[in-house]
C-alpha positions as CSV (number, residue, x, y, z in Angstrom):
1,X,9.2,34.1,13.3
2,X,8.3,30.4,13.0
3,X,10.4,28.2,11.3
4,X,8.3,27.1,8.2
5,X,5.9,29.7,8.1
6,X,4.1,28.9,5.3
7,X,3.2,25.5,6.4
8,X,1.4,27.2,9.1
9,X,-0.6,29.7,7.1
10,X,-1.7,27.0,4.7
11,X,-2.5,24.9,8.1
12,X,-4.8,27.9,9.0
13,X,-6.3,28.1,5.7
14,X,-7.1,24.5,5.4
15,X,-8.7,24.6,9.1
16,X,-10.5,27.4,8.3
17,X,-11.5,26.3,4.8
18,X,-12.8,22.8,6.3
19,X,-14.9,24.5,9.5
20,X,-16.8,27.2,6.7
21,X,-17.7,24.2,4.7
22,X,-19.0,21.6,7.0
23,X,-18.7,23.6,10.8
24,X,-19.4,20.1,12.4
25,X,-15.9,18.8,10.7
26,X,-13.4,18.9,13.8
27,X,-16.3,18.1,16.5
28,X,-16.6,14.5,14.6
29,X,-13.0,13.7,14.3
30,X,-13.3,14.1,18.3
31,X,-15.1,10.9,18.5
32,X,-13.6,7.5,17.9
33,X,-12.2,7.1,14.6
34,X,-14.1,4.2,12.6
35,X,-12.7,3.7,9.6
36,X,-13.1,0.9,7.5
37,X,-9.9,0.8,5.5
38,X,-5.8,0.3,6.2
39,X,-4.1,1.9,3.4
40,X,-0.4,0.3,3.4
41,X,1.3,2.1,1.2
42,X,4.6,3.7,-0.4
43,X,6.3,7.2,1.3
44,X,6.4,8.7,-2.1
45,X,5.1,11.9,-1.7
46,X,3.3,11.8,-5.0
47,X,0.7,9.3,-3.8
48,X,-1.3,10.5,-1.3
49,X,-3.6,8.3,0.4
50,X,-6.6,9.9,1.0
51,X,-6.3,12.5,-1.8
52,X,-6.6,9.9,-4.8
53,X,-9.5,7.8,-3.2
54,X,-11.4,10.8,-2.2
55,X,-11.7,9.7,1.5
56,X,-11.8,12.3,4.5
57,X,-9.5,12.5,7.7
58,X,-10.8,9.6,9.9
59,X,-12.0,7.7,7.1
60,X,-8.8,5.9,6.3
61,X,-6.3,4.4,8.7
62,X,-3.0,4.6,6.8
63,X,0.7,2.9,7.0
64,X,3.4,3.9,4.6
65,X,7.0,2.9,4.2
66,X,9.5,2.5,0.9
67,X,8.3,0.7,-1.6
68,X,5.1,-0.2,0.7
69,X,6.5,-3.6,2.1
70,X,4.8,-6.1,4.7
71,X,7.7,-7.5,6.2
72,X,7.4,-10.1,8.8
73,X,9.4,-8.5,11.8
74,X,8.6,-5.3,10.9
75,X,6.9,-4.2,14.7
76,X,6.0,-1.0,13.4
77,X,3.5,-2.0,10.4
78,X,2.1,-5.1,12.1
79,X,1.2,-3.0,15.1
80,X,-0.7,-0.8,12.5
81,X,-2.1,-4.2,10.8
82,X,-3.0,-5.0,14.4
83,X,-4.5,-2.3,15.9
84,X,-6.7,-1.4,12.4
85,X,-8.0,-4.7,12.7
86,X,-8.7,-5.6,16.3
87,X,-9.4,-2.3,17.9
88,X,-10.9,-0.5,14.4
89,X,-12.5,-3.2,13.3
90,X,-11.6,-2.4,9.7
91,X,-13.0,-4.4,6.5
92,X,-10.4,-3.9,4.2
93,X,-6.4,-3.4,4.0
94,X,-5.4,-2.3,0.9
95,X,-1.7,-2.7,-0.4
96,X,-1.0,0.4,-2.9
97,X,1.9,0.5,-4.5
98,X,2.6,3.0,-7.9
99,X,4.6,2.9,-10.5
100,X,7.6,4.2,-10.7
101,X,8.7,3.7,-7.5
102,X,12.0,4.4,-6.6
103,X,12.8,1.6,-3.8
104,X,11.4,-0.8,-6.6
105,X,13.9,0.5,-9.4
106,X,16.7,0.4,-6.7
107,X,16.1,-3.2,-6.7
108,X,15.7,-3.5,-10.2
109,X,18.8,-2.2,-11.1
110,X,20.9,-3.3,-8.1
111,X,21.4,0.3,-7.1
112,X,23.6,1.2,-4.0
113,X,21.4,3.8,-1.5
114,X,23.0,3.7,1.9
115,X,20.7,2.7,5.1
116,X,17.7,1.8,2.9
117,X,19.4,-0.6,1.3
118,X,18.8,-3.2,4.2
119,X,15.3,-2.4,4.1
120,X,14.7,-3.1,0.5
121,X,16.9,-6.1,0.9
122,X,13.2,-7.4,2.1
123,X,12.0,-6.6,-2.0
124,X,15.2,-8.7,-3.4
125,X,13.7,-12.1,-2.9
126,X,10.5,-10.8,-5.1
127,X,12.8,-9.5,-8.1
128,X,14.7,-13.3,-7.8
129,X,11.7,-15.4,-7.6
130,X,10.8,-14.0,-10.9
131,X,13.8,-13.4,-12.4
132,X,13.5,-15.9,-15.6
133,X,9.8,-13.8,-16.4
134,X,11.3,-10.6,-15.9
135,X,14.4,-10.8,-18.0
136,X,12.1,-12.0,-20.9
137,X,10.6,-8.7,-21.2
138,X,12.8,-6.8,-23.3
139,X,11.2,-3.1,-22.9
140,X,13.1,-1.2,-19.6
141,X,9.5,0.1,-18.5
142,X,7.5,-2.8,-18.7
143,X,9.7,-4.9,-16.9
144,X,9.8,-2.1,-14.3
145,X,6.1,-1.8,-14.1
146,X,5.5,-5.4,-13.8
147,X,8.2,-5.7,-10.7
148,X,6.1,-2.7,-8.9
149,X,3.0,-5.2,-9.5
150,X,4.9,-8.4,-8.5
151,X,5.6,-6.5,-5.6
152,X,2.0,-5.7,-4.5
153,X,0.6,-9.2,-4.8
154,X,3.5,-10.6,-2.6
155,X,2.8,-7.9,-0.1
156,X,-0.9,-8.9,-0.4
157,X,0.2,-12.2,0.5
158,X,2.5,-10.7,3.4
159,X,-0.4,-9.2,5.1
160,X,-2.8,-12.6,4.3
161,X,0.3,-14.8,6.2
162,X,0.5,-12.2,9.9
163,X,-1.3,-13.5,12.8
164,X,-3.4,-10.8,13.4
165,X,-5.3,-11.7,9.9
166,X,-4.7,-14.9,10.3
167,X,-6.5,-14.7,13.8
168,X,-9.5,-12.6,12.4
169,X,-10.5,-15.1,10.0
170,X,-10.5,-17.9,12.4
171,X,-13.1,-16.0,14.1
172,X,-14.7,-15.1,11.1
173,X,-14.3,-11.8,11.1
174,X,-14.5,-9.9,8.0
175,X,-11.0,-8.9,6.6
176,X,-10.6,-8.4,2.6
177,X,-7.3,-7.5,1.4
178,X,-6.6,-5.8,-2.0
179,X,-3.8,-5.6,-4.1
180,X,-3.6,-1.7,-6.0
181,X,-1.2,0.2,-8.1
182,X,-1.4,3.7,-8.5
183,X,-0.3,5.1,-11.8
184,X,1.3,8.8,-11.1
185,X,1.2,10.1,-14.8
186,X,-2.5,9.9,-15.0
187,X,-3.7,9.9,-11.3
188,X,-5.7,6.4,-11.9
189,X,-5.9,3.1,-9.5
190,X,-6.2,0.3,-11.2
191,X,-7.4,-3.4,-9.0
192,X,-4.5,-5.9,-9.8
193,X,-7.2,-8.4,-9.1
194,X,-6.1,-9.4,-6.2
195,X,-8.9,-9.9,-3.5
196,X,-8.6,-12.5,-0.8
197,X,-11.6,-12.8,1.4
198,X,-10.0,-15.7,3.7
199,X,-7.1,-18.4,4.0
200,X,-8.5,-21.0,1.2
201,X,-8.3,-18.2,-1.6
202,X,-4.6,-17.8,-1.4
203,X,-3.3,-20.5,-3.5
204,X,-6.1,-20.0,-6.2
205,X,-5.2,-16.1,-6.3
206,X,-1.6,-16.4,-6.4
207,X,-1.6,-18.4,-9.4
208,X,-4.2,-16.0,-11.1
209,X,-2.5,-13.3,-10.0
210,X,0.9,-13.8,-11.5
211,X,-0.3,-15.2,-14.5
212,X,-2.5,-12.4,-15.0
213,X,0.4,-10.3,-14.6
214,X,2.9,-11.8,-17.5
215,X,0.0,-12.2,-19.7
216,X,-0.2,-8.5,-19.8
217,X,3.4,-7.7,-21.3
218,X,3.8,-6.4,-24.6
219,X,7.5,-6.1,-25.4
């Protein structure tokens, strides 16, 4: 008997479930995928990627890590960043990150993990840069909800500063990356309003961005 059984009956099910419905499914995933999004986003298990924007298998090119960071010599996501752009071809990358996330409260609270720790140290500089506007907001929740924001914009601005995006817009390729949160208690995305279409947008979005941000607190 096969370790994990279950997983495999539900593996059949799904198969069989997906070649009933639409028998052509499995003979188009053959052929290149051609996706026009990169989905960076958080491990959590409660957010997944293609489930909450209704896309199918091959129509979403995703990267996931804790806390859904864009760190700068991190090989493993910009290969991802760099292969979704140069041999996909995609339009859009798409930072996601959700509230309540728990590599953003470890931060928050200056919680001790083990090996993860020197991953999230990447997420540190975030909480400090902003210290001052997140100490002023006296709810617990709010000023965690508004550090899982903080740190989607500065991820958007992350992926907006690697070379392969960099690269793509110099040769005016179309590359559009979006700043998300995903809110687990009600299964809704909501745009943080941060959209960067090329190089001179950054400035002007970072300072819309985080004001946008602290005008929304209600203590």
């Amino acid at each position: 008997m096969k370790v994990l059984k279950h997983l495999f009956e539900n593996n059949r099910k799904w198969a069989s479930k997906q070649t009933q419905s639409d028998p052509d499914f499995f003979n188009r995933l053959l052929q290149q995928q051609s996706p026009e999004y990169l989905w960076i986003g958080c491990s959590d298990s409660r957010v997944p990627a293609n489930e909450i924007v209704g896309l199918l298998p091959g129509e979403l090119f995703v990267h996931r890590n804790v806390a859904n960071l864009v760190v700068k010599n991190d090989l493993n996501c910009l290969s991802v960043i760099q292969f979704a752009v140069e041999v996909l071809k995609v339009k859009h990358i798409i930072v996601c990150g959700h509230y309540g996330c728990g590599g953003v409260k470890a931060v928050l609270d200056n919680s001790k993990i083990g090996l993860v720790d020197k991953w999230l140290q990447n997420l540190k500089p975030v909480k400090e840069n902003f210290q001052k506007n997140l100490s002023e907001i006296k709810d617990n929740t709010s000023r965690f909800n508004k550090l899982c924001e903080l740190n989607v914009v500065e991820q958007v601005f992350n992926v907006c500063k690697t070379n392969t995006v960099k690269k793509a817009w110099q040769s005016n390729q179309s590359i559009t990356v979006h700043g998300w949160i995903y809110d687990i208690k009600d299964g809704l995305l909501q745009d943080l309003d941060v959209c960067i279409r090329s190089p001179k947008e950054i400035e002007e979005t970072k300072t819309k961005s985080y004001s946008k941000i602290f005008s929304e607190v209600i203590n």
